[in-house]
LOBA-553839 format. One record per atom (N, C-alpha, C): atom name; x negated, y, z; residue in one letter. Coordinates in steps of 0.2 Angstrom, whole numbers. Example, Ala and Ser with C-alpha at 12.3 -4.5 7.8 and 13.67 -1.06 7.14 Angstrom:
<r><atom>N</atom><px>-66</px><py>-28</py><pz>39</pz><rest>a</rest></r>
<r><atom>CA</atom><px>-62</px><py>-22</py><pz>39</pz><rest>a</rest></r>
<r><atom>C</atom><px>-66</px><py>-16</py><pz>39</pz><rest>a</rest></r>
<r><atom>N</atom><px>-64</px><py>-11</py><pz>35</pz><rest>s</rest></r>
<r><atom>CA</atom><px>-68</px><py>-5</py><pz>36</pz><rest>s</rest></r>
<r><atom>C</atom><px>-64</px><py>0</py><pz>39</pz><rest>s</rest></r>
END
This chain:
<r><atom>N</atom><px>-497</px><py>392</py><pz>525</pz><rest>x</rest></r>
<r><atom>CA</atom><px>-503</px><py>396</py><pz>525</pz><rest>x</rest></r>
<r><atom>C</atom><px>-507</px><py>397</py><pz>531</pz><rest>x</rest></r>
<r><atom>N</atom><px>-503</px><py>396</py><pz>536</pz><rest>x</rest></r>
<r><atom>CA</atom><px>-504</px><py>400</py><pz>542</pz><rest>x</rest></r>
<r><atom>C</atom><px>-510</px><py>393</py><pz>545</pz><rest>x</rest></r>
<r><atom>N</atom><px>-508</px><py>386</py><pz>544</pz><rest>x</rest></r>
<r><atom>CA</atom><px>-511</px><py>380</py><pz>546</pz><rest>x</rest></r>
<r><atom>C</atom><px>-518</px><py>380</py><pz>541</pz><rest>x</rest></r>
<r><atom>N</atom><px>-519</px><py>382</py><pz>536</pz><rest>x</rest></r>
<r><atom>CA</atom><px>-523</px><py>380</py><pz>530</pz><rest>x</rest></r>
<r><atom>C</atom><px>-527</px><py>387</py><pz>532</pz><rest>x</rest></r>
<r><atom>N</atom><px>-527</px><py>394</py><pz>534</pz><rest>x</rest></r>
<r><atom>CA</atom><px>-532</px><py>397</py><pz>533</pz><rest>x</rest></r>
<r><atom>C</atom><px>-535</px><py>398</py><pz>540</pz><rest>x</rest></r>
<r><atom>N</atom><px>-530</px><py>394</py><pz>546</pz><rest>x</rest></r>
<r><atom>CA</atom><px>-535</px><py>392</py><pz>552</pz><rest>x</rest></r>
<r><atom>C</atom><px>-536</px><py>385</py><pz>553</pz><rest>x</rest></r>
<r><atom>N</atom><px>-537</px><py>383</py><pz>548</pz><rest>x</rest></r>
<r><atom>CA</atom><px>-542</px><py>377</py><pz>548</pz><rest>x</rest></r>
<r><atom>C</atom><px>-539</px><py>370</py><pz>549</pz><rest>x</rest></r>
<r><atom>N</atom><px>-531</px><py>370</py><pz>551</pz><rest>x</rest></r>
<r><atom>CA</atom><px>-528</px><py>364</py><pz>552</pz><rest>x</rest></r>
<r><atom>C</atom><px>-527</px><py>358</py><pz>547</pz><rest>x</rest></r>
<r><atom>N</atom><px>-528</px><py>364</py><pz>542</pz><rest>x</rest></r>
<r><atom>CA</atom><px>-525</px><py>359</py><pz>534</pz><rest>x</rest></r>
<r><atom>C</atom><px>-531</px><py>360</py><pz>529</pz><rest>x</rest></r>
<r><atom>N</atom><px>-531</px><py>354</py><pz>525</pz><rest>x</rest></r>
<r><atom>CA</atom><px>-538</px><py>356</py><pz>520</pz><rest>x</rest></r>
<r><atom>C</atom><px>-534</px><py>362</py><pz>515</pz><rest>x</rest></r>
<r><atom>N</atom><px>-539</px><py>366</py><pz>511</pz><rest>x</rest></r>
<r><atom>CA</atom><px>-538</px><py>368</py><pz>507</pz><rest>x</rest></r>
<r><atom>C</atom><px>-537</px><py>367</py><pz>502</pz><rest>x</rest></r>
<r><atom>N</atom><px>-529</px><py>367</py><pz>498</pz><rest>x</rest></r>
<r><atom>CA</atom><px>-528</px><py>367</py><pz>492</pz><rest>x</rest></r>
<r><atom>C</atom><px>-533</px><py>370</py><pz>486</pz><rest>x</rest></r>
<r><atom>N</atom><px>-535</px><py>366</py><pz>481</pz><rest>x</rest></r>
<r><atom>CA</atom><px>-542</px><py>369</py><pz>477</pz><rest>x</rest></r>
<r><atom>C</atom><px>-534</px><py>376</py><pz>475</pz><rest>x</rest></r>
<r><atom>N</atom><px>-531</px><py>374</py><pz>472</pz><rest>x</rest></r>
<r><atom>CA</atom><px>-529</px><py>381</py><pz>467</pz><rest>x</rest></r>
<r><atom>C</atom><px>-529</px><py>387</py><pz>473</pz><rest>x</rest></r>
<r><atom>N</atom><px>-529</px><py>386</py><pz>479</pz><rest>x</rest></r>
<r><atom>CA</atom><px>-528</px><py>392</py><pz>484</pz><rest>x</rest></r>
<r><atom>C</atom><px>-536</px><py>392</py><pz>487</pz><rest>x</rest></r>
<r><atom>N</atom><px>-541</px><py>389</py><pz>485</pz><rest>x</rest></r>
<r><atom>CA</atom><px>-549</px><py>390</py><pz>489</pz><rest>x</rest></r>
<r><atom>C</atom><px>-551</px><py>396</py><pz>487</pz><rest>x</rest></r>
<r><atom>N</atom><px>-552</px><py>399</py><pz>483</pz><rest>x</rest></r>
<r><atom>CA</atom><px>-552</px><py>407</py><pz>482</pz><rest>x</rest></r>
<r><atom>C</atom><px>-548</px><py>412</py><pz>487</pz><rest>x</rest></r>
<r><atom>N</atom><px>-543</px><py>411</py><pz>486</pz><rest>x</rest></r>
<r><atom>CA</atom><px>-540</px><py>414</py><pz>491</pz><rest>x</rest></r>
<r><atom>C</atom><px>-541</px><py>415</py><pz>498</pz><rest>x</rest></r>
<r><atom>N</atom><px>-541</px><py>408</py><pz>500</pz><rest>x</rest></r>
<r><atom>CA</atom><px>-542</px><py>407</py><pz>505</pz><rest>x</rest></r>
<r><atom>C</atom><px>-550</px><py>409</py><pz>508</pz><rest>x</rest></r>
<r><atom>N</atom><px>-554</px><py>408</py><pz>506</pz><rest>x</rest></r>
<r><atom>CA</atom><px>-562</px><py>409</py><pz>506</pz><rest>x</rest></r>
<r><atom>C</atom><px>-561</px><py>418</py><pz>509</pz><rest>x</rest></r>
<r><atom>N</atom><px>-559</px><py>423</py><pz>504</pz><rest>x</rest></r>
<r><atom>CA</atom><px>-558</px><py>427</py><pz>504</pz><rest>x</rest></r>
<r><atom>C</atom><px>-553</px><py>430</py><pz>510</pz><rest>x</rest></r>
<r><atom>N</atom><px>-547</px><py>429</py><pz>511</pz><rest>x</rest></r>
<r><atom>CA</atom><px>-546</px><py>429</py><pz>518</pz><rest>x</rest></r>
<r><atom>C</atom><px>-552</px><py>428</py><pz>524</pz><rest>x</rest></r>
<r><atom>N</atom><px>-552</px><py>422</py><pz>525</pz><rest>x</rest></r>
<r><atom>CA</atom><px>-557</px><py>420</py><pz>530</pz><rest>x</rest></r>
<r><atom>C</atom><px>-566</px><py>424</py><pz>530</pz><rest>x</rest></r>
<r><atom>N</atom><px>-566</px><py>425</py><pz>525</pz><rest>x</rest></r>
<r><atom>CA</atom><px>-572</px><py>431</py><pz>523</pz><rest>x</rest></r>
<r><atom>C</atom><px>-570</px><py>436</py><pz>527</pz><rest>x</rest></r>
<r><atom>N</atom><px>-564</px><py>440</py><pz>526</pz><rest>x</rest></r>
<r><atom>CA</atom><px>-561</px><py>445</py><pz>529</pz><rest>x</rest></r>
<r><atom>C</atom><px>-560</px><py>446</py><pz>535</pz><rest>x</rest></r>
<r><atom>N</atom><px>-558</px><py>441</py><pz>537</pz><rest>x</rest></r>
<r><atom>CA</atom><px>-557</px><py>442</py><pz>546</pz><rest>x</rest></r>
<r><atom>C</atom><px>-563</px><py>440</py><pz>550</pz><rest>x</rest></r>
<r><atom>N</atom><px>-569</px><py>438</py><pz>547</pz><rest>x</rest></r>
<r><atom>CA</atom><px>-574</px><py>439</py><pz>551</pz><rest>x</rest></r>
<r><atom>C</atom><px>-577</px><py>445</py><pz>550</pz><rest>x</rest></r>
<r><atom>N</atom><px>-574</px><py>451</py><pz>546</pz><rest>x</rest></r>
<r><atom>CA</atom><px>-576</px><py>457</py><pz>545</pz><rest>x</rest></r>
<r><atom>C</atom><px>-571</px><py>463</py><pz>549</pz><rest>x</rest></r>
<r><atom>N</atom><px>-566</px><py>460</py><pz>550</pz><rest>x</rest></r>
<r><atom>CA</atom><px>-562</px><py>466</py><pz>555</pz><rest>x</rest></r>
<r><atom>C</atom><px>-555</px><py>459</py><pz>559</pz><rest>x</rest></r>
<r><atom>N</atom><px>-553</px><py>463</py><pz>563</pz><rest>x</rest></r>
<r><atom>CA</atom><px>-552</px><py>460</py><pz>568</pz><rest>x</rest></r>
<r><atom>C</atom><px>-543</px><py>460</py><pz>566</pz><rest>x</rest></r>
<r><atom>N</atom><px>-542</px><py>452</py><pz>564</pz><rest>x</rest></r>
<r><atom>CA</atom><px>-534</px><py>452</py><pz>562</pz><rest>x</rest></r>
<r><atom>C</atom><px>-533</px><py>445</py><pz>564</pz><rest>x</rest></r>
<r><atom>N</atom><px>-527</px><py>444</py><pz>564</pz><rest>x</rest></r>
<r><atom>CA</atom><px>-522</px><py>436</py><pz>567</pz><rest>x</rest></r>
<r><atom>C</atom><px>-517</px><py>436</py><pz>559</pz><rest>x</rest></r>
<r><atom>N</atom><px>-518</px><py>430</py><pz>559</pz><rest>x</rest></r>
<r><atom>CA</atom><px>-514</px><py>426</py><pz>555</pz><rest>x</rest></r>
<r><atom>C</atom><px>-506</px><py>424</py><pz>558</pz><rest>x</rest></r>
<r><atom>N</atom><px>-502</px><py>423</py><pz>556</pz><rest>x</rest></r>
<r><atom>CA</atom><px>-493</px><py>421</py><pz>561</pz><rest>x</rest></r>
<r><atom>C</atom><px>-489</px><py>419</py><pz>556</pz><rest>x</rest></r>
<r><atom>N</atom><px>-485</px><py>415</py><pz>559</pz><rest>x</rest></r>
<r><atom>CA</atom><px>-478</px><py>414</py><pz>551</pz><rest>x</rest></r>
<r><atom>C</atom><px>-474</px><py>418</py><pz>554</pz><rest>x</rest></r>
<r><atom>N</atom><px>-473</px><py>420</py><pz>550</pz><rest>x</rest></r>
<r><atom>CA</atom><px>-464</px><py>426</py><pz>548</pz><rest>x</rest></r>
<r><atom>C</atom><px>-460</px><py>420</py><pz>544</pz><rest>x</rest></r>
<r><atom>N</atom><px>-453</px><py>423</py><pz>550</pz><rest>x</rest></r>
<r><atom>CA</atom><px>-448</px><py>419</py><pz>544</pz><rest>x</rest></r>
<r><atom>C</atom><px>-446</px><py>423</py><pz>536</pz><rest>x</rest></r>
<r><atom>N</atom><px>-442</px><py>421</py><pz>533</pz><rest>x</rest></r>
<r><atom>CA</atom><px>-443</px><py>422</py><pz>528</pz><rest>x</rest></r>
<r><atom>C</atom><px>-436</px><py>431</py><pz>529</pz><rest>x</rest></r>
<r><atom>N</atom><px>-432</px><py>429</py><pz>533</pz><rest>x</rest></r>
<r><atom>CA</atom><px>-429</px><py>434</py><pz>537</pz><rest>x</rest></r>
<r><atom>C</atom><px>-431</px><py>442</py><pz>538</pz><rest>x</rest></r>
<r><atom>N</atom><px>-440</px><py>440</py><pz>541</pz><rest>x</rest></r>
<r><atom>CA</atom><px>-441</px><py>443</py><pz>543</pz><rest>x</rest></r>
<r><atom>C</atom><px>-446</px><py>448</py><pz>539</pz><rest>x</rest></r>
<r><atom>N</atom><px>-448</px><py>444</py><pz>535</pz><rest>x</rest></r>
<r><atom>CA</atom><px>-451</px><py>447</py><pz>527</pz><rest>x</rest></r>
<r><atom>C</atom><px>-448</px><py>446</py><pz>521</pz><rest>x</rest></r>
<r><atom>N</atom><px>-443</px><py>451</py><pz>521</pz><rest>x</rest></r>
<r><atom>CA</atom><px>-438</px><py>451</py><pz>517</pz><rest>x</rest></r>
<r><atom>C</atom><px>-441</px><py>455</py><pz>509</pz><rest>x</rest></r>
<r><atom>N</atom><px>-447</px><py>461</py><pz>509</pz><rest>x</rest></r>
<r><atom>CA</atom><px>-448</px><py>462</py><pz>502</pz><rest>x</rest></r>
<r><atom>C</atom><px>-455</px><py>460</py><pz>499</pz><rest>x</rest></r>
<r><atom>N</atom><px>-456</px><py>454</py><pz>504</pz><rest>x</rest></r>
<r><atom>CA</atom><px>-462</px><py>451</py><pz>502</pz><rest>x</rest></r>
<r><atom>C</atom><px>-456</px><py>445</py><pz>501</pz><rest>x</rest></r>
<r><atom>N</atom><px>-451</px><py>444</py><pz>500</pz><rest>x</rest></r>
<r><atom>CA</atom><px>-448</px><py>436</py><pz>500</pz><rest>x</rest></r>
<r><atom>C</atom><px>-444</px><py>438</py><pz>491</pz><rest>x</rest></r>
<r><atom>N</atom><px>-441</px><py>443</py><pz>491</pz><rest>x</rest></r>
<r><atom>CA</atom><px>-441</px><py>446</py><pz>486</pz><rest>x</rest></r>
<r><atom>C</atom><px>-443</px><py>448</py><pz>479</pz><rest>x</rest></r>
<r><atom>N</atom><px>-451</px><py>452</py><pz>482</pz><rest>x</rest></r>
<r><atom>CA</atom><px>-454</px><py>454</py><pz>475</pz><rest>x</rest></r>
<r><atom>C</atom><px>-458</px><py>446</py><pz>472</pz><rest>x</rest></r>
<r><atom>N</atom><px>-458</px><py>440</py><pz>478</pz><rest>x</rest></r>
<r><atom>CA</atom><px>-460</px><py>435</py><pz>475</pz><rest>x</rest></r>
<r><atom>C</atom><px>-455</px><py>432</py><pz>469</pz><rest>x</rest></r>
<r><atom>N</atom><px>-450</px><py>432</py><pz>471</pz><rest>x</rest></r>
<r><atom>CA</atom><px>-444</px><py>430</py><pz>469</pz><rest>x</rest></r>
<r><atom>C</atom><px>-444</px><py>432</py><pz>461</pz><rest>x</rest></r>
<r><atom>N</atom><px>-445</px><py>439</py><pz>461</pz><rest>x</rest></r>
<r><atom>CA</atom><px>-444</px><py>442</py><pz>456</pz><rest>x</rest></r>
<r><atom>C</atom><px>-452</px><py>440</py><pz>451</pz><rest>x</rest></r>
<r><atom>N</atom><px>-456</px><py>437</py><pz>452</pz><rest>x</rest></r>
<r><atom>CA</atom><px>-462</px><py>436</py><pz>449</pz><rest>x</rest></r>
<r><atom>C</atom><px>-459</px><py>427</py><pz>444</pz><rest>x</rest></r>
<r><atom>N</atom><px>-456</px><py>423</py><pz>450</pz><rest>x</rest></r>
<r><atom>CA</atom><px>-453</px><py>416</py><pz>449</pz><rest>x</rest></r>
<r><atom>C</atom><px>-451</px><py>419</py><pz>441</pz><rest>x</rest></r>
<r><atom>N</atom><px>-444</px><py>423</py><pz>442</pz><rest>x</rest></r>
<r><atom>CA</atom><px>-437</px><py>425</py><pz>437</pz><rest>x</rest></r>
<r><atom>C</atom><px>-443</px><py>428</py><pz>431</pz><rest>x</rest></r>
<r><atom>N</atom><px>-446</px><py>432</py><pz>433</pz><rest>x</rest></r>
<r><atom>CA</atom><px>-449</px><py>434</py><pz>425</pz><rest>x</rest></r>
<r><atom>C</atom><px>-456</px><py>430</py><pz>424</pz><rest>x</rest></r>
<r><atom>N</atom><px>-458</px><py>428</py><pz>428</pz><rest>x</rest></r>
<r><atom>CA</atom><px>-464</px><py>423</py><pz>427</pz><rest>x</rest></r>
<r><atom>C</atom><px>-468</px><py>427</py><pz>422</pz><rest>x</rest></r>
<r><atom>N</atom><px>-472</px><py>430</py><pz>427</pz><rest>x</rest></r>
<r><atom>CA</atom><px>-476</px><py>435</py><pz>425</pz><rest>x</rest></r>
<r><atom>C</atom><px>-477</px><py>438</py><pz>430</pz><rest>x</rest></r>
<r><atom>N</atom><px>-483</px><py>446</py><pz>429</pz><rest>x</rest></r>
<r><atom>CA</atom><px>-483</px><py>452</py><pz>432</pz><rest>x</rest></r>
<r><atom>C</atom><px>-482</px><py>457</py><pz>430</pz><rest>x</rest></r>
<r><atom>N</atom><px>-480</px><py>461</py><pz>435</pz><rest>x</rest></r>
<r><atom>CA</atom><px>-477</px><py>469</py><pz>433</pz><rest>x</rest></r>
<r><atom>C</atom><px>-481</px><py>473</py><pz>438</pz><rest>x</rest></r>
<r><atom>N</atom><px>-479</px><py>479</py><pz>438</pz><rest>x</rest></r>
<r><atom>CA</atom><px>-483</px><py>483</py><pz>440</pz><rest>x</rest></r>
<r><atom>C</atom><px>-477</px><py>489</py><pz>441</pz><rest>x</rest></r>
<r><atom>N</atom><px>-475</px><py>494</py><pz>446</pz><rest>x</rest></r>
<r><atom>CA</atom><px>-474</px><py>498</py><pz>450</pz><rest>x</rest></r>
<r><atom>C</atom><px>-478</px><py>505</py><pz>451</pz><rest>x</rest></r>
<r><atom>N</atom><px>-477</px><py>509</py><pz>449</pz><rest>x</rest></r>
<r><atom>CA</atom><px>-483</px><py>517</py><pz>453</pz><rest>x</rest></r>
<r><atom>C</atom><px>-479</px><py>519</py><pz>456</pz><rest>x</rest></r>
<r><atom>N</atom><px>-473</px><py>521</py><pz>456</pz><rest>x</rest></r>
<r><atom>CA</atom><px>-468</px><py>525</py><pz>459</pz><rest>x</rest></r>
<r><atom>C</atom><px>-463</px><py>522</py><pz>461</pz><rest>x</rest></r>
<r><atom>N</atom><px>-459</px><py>525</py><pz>471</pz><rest>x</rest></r>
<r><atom>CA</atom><px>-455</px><py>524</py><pz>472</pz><rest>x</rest></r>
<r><atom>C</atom><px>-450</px><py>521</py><pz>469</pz><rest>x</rest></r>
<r><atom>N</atom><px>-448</px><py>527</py><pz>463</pz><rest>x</rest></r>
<r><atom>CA</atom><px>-444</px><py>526</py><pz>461</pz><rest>x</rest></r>
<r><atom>C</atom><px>-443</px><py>524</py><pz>455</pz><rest>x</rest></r>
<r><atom>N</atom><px>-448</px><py>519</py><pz>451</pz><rest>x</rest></r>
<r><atom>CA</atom><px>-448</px><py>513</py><pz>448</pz><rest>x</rest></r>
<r><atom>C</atom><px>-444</px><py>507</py><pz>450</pz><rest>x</rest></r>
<r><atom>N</atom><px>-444</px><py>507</py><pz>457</pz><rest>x</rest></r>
<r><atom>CA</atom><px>-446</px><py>501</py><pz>460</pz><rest>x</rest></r>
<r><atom>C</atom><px>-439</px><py>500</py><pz>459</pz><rest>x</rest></r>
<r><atom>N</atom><px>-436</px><py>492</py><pz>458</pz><rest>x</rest></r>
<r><atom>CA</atom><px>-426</px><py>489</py><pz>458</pz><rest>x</rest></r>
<r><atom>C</atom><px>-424</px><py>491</py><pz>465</pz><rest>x</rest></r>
<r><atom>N</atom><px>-415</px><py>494</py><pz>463</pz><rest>x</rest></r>
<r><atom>CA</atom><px>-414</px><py>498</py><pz>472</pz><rest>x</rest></r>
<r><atom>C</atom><px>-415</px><py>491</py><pz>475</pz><rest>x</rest></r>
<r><atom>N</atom><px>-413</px><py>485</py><pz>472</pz><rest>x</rest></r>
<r><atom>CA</atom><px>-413</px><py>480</py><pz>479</pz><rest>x</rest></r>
<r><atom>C</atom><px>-420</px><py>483</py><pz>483</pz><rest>x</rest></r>
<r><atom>N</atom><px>-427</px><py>483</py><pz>482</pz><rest>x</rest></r>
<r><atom>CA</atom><px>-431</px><py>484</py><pz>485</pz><rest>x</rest></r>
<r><atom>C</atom><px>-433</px><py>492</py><pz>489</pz><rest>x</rest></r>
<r><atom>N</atom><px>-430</px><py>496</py><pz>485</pz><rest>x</rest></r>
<r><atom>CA</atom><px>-430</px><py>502</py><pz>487</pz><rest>x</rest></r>
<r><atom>C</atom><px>-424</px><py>501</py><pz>494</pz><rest>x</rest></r>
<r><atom>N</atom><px>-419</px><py>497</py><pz>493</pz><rest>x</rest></r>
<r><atom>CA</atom><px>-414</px><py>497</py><pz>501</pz><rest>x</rest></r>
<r><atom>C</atom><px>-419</px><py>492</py><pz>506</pz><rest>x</rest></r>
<r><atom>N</atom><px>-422</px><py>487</py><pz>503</pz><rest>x</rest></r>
<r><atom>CA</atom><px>-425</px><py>483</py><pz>509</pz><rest>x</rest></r>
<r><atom>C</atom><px>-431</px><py>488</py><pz>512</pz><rest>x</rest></r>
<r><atom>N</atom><px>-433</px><py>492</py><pz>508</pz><rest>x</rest></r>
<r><atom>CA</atom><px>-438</px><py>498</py><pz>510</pz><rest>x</rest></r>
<r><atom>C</atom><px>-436</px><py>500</py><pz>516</pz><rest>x</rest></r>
<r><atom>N</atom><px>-432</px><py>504</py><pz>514</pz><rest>x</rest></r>
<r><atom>CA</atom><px>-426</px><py>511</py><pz>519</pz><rest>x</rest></r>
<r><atom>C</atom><px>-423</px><py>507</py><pz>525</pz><rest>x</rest></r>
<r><atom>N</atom><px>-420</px><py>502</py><pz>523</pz><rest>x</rest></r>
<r><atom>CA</atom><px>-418</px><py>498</py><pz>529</pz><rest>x</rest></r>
<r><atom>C</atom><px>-424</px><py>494</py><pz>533</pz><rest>x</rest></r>
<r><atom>N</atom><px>-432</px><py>493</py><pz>534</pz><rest>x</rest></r>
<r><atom>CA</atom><px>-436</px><py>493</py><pz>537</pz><rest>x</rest></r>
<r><atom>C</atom><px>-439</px><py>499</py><pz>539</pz><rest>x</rest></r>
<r><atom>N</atom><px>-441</px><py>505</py><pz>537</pz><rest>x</rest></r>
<r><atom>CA</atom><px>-440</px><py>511</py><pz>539</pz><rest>x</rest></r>
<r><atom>C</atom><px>-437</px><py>514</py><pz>545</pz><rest>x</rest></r>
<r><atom>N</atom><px>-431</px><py>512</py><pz>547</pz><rest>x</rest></r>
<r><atom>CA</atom><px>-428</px><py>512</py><pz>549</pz><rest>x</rest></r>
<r><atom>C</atom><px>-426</px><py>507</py><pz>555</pz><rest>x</rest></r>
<r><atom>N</atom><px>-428</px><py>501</py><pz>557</pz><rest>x</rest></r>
<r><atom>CA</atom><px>-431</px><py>497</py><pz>560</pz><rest>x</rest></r>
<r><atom>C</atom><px>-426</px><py>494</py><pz>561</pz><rest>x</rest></r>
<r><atom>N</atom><px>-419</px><py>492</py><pz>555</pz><rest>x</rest></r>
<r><atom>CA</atom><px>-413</px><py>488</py><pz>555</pz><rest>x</rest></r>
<r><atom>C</atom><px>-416</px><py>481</py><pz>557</pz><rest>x</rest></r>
<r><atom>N</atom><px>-413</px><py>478</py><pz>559</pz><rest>x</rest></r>
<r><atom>CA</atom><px>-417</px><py>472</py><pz>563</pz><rest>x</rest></r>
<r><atom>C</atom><px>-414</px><py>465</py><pz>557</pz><rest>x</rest></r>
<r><atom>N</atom><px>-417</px><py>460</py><pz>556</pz><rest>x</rest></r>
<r><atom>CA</atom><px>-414</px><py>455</py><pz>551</pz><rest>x</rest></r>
<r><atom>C</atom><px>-413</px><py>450</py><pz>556</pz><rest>x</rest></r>
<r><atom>N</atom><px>-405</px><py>449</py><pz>556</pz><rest>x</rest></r>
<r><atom>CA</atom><px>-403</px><py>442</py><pz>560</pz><rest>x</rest></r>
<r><atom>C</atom><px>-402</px><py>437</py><pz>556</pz><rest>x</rest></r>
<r><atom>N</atom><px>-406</px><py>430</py><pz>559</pz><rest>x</rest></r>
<r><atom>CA</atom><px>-404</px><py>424</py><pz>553</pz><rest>x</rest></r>
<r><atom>C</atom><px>-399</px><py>419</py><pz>557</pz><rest>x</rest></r>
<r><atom>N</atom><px>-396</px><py>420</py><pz>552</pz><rest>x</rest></r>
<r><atom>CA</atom><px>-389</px><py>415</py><pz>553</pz><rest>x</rest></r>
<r><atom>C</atom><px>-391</px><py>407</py><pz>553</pz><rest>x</rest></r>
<r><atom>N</atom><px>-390</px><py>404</py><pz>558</pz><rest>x</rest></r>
<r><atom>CA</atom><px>-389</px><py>396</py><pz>558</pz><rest>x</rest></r>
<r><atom>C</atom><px>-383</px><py>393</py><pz>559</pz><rest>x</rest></r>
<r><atom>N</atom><px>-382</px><py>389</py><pz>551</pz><rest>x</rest></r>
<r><atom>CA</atom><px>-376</px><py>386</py><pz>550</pz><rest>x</rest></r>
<r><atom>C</atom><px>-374</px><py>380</py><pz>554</pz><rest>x</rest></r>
<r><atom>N</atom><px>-368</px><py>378</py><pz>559</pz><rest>x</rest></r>
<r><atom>CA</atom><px>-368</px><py>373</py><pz>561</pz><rest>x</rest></r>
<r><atom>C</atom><px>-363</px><py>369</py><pz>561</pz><rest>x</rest></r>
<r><atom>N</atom><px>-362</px><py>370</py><pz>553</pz><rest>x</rest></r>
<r><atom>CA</atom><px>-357</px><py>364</py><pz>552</pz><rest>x</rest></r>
<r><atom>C</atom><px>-360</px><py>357</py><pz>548</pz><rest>x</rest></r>
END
């Protein structure tokens, strides 16, 4: 995403919306794009996940709606537990 909404990569059509939209936005307030590993975005890596499994959408008002997995990924960001990625080398 990071190559495609700063112009390295064409635009896929089903993401042009999106992307339009973005790039609209940051000529309007002042923000940087960056890849996160998936480590480091762990309840955005997640509530995707959980979209795949139900293939659909859901919706959330309250805390504590929400599955403990993401209520723990919550409180252990809060708390500025740091995420180490493991590299396997066998």
């Amino acid at each position: 995403m990071v190559n495609i909404i700063e112009g390295r990569w064409e635009i896929p059509w089903s993401l042009s919306l999106e992307v339009n939209t973005i790039n609209e936005l940051m000529r309007i307030v002042s923000a940087r794009v960056q890849h996160s590993l998936r480590e480091g975005n762990t309840l955005a890596d997640f509530l995707t996940n959980l979209v795949f499994i139900f293939a659909g959408g859901f919706q959330y008002n309250q805390f504590q709606e929400l599955p403990s997995e993401v209520k723990r990924i919550i409180n252990l960001d809060k708390v500025g537990t740091p995420h180490i990625r493991r590299i396997s080398t066998d």
